[in-house]
N, C-alpha and C positions, 0 to 999 in steps of 0.2 A: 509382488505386492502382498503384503499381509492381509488376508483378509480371512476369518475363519466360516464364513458366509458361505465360503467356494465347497464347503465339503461338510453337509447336512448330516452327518455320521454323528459330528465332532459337538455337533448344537445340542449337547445332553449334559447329564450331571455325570460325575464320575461313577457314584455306585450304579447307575442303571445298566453297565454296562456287565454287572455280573447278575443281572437281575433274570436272563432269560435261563438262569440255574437254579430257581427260585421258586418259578412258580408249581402247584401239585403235575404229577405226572399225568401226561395225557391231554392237558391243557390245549386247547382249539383258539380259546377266544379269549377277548378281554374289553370292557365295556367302561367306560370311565364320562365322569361331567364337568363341568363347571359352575360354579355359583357364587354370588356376593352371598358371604355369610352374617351380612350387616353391615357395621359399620360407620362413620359420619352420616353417610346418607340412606333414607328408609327407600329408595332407588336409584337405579344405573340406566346410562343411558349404552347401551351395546355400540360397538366400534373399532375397527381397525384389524380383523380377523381377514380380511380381504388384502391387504398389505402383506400381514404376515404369512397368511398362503401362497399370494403370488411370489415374495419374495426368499421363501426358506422351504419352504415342503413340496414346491412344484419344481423342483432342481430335481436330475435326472442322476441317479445314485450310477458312477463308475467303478469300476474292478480296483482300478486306478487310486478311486476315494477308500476303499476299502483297507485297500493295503498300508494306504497312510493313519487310517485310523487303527489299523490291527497293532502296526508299530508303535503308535502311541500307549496304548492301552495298554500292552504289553511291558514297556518300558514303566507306565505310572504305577504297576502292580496291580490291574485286577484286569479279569478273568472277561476274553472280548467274543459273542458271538459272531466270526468271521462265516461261519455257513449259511447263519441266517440272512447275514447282508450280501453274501455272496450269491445266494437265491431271488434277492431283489435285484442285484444288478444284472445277473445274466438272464434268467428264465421270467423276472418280472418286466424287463425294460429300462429296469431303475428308478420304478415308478413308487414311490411308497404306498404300502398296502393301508391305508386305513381310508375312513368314512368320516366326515366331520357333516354334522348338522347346527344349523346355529339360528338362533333369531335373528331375523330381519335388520341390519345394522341403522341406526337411527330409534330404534325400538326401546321406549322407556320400559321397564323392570322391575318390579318392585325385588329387593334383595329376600335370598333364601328360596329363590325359585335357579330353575336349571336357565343356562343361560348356550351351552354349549356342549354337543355328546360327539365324544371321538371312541371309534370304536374299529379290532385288525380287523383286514377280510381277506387275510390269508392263514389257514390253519397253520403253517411252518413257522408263520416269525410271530404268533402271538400281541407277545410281548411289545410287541410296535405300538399300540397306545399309549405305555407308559413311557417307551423312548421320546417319543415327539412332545411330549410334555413339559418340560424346561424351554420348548421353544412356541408350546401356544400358550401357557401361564404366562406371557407378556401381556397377552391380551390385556392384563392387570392395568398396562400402563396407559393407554389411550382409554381404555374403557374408564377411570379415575380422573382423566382430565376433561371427557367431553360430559361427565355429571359434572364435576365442579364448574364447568363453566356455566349449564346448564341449570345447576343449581344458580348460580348468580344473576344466569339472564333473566328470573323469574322474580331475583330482588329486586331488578332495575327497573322491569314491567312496573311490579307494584307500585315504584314511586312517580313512575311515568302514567300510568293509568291514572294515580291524584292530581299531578302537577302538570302535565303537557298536553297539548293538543289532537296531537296525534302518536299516540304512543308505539303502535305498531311500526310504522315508516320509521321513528325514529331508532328501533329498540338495534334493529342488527349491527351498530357502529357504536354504540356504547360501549362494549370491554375493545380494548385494543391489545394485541399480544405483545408484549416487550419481551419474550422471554428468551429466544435464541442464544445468550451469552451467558444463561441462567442453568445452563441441563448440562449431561456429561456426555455430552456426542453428540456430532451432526447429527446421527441417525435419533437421537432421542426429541431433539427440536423438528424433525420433520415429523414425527409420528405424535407427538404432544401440540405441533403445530397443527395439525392437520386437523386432531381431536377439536380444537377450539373451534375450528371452523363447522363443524355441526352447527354450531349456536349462533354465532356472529361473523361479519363479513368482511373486521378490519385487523389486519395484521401487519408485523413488521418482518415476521419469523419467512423470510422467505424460502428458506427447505420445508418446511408444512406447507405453504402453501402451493409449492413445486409439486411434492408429495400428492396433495390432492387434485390437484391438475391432473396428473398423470395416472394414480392409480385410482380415483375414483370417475375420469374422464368427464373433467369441467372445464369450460374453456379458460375460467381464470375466478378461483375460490373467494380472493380478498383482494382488499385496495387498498391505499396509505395517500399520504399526501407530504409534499416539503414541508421537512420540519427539522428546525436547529437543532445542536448539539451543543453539549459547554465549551468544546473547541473552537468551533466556528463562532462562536460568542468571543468567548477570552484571547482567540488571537487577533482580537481588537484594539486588546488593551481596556481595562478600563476606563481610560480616559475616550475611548471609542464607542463606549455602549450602545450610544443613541446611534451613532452610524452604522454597525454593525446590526441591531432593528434596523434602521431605516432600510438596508440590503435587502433584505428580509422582502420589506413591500415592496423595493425596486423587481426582483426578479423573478417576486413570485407572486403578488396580489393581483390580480385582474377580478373584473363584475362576474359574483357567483364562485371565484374558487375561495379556496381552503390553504393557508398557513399558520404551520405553529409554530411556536419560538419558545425557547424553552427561557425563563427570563431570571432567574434567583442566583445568579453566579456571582451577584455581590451584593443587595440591598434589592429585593424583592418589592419590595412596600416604596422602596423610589420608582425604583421601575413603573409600575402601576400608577403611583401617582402623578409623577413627572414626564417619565418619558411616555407611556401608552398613551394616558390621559392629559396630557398636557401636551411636551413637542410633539408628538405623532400624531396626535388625534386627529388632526383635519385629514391627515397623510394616509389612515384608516378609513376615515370614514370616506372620501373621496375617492377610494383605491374599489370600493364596492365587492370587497372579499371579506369573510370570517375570517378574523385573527381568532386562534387558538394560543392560551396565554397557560404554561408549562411552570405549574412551582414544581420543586425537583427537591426540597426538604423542610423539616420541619414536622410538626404532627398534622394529619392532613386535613385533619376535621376542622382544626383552628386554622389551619393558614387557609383555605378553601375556601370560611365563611370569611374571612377579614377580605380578603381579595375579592370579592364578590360584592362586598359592600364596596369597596374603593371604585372599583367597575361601574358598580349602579351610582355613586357619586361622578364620574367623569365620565360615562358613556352614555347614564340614563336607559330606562327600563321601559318596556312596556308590559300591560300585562292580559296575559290570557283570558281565552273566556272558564276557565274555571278557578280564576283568582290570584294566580301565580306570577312574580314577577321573570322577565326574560329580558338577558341583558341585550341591547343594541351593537350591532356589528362584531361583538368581542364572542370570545367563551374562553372555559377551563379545563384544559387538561390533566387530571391526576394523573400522573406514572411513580410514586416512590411512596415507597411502606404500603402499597395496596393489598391486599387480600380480601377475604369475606368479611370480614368483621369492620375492616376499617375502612371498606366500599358505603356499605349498610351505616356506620356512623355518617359521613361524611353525607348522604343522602339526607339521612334522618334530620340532621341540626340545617343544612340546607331548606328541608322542608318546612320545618320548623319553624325558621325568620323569611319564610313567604318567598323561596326561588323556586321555581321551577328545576324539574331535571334537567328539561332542556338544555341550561346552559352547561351540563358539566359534562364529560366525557372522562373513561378510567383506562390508562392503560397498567396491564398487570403482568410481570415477569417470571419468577424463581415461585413465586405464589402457587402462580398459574401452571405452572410444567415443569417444577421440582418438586415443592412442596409437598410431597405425597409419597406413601409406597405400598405394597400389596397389600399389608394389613389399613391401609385407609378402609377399604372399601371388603378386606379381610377375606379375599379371592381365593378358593381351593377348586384343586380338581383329584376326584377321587375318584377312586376305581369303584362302579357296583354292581358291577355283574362277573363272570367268569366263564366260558363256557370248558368245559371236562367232556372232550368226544364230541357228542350231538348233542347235548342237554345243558343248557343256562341255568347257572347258579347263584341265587341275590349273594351278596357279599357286602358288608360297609363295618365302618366304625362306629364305635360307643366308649368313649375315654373315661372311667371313671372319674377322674382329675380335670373334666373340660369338657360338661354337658355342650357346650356351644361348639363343638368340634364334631358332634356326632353327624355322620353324611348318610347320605341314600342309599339305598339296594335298591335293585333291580336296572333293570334296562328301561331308560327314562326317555318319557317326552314331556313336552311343555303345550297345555291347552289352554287359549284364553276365548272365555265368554264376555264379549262386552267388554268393561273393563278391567275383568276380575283375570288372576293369571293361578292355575295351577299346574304343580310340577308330580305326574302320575305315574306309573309303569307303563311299556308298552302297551298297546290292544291296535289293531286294526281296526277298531270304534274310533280311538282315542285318535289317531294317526291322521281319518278325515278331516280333525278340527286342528292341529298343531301347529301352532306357531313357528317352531323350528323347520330349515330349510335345508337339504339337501346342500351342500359349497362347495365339497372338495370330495372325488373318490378316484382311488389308485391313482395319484400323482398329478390330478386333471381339477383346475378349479371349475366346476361347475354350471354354476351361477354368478355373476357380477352385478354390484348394485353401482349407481352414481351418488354424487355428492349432492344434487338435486333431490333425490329420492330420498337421502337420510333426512337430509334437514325437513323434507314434508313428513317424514315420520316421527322428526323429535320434538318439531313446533307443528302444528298441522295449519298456522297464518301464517299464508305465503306474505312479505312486504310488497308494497305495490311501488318501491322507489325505484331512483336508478343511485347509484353511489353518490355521486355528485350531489343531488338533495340531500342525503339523509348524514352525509359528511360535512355539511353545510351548516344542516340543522345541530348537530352536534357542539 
């Protein structure tokens, strides 16, 4: 089986591998960070460092993986330290030599502060900081998805806090993940899926949510509910529409559940008017379930408020105690062309002609866990420290051509007072107050956190639902 996973050697860039010829003579150590250098967002929400430890640097280096990577390197043209991983595998254990320290995962950020210090703690291989770095600079990718998401959930709050009842209970089942057929690897959908679930509790992406099952140990991260497809529509036939709905309430509507149907696979605007609101209607309302009613094209801001009106003409509205209208038995599902911009529209012109949030729900795909890549969030890790024998050396960059690239020196920690975050050099002062956490040393993850524990750390209101209500409410 191909998998290049099996041999943590290989999880490097190519020139790193001539890189322990490189550093000054005498070299002991090497001290390296992490940080959003900016970016879309003026913060990050930290994530997925526990995945990639358990899964890539906690593997137990053999004589065996050695040899397979000495051949390779060898063969590619540059220059392979086999002594130095030869000393990891026999006299270390196979454990890799380094120290990672990290913020609390769940932990908001603001960017340009340290977020992450990997540093060797063995004199012999150095250089082992900068090797494992192509393989913790992923952190880019989860740590990018669970701000965007978190960015959003904070859009959605906003317009829940105007227009709903109870915004809270409702907020965790508002974004829904579509994205799984959106990213370029299973393994990218489980670790982008997993990300979204910091925020929100409904997903489709079932490798993310597997992922957080397992490596953040929750008995079950997300929910979903039956819901059509255009095939299970269209193998009706047209001339089958209304039967094909009617299915729909057959096998899946009961008092209190949740079905959606995805309904635009040929005249959307009949649909709604004819078959939802018209033959089905008693057939809904009778059934005593939320129909979730799925346009799948068009611009979403305009087809979302026309549907909505049609809604509030054949289903009738009632309206809350802060003014807002709330459709009867139905709601709306967005899943196509969603992103931030065109979530926030579709909210805005909704609010606008007097609905509530309540009735609309967004699911989000290629947006939500492609659309991104390191420079989103503009994630470096750079070396600033050095140690020469016994004595640490500050070291960093200054680009003439790229003020905004200049990094740290020294051997860093991260203090936060209150709400204020600052990124300082070591002290044994500084060290009693730091945010950063001990995770992983010589080959041994540490500390583990749960999926419970982040989500109190990135929203700090627990919901007080159970799925079933707040899937309902939706």
């Amino acid at each position: 089986m191909f998998d290049l996973g099996l041999n943590p050697i290989l999880d490097t860039d190519s020139y790193k591998a001539s890189h322990f010829l490189q550093y000054p003579h005498g070299t002991t150590g090497l001290f390296s960070y992490l940080e959003s250098r900016g970016g879309r967002d003026e913060e990050t929400v930290f994530f997925g460092l526990q995945y990639l430890l358990k899964r890539y640097l906690s593997q137990r280096v053999t004589t065996e993986m050695v040899k397979e990577a000495e051949t390779f390197f060898h063969a590619h043209g540059v220059p392979f330290p086999r002594e130095g991983w030869m000393h990891v595998a026999r006299d270390l254990q196979g454990r890799i030599p380094i120290r990672v320290r990290a913020v609390p995962e769940g932990t908001v950020v603001p960017t340009h502060q340290v977020l992450m210090t990997v540093e060797s703690t063995d004199a012999q291989v150095p250089w082992m900081t900068s090797w494992v770095e192509t393989a913790l600079m992923r952190i880019w990718y989860p740590v990018s998805v669970a701000t965007q998401s978190w960015m959003i959930k904070r859009i959605i709050l906003r317009y829940l806090e105007e227009t709903a009842d109870d915004p809270e209970t409702e907020l965790p089942f508002k974004l829904h993940d579509f994205g799984s057929r959106g990213v370029s690897s299973q393994e990218s959908a489980a670790i982008g899926g997993a990300a979204h679930l910091v925020n929100f509790m409904g997903s489709d992406t079932v490798a993310g949510i597997w992922l957080a099952n397992q490596i953040y140990h929750h008995p079950m991260a997300a929910f979903s509910i039956p819901a059509a497809e255009h095939s299970t529509m269209t193998a009706w036939g047209r001339e089958g529409e209304v039967e094909a709905y009617r299915n729909m309430l057959t096998q899946f509507a009961r008092p209190g559940s949740v079905v959606a149907v995805v309904s635009d696979s040929w005249d959307l605007w009949n649909a709604l008017e004819n078959i939802w609101g018209g033959t089905l209607k008693e057939a809904v309302l009778s059934s005593g379930a939320t129909v979730v009613i799925r346009p799948d094209s068009g611009h979403p801001a305009t087809v979302v408020l026309r549907a909505l009106r049609i809604l509030e003409e054949r289903f009738g509205v009632t309206t809350n105690s802060k003014g807002f209208k709330v459709l009867n038995a139905v709601r709306i599902i967005q899943g196509d062309g969603v992103d931030r911009d065109s979530l926030q529209e579709v909210l805005e012109l909704a609010r606008n002609h007097g609905y509530s949030a309540t009735n609309l729900a967004f699911g989000m795909g290629g947006a939500l866990l492609q659309r991104l890549d390191r420079d989103t969030q503009k994630f470096a890790y750079k070396c600033s420290a050095v140690r020469i024998g016994d004595a640490w050396r500050e070291v960093h960059k200054d680009p003439i051509t790229d003020p905004g690239k200049r990094s740290r020196g020294g051997r860093l920690d991260l203090i936060r007072t209150g709400d204020h975050f600052e990124s300082l050099t070591y002290s044994h002062e500084a060290h009693a107050n730091s945010v950063l956490q001990t995770v992983f040393e010589n080959g041994e993850v540490l500390h583990q956190t749960t999926l419970a524990e982040i989500r109190r750390r990135a929203w700090p209101v627990v919901p007080r639902q159970s799925a079933e209500l707040v899937l309902g409410a939706c």
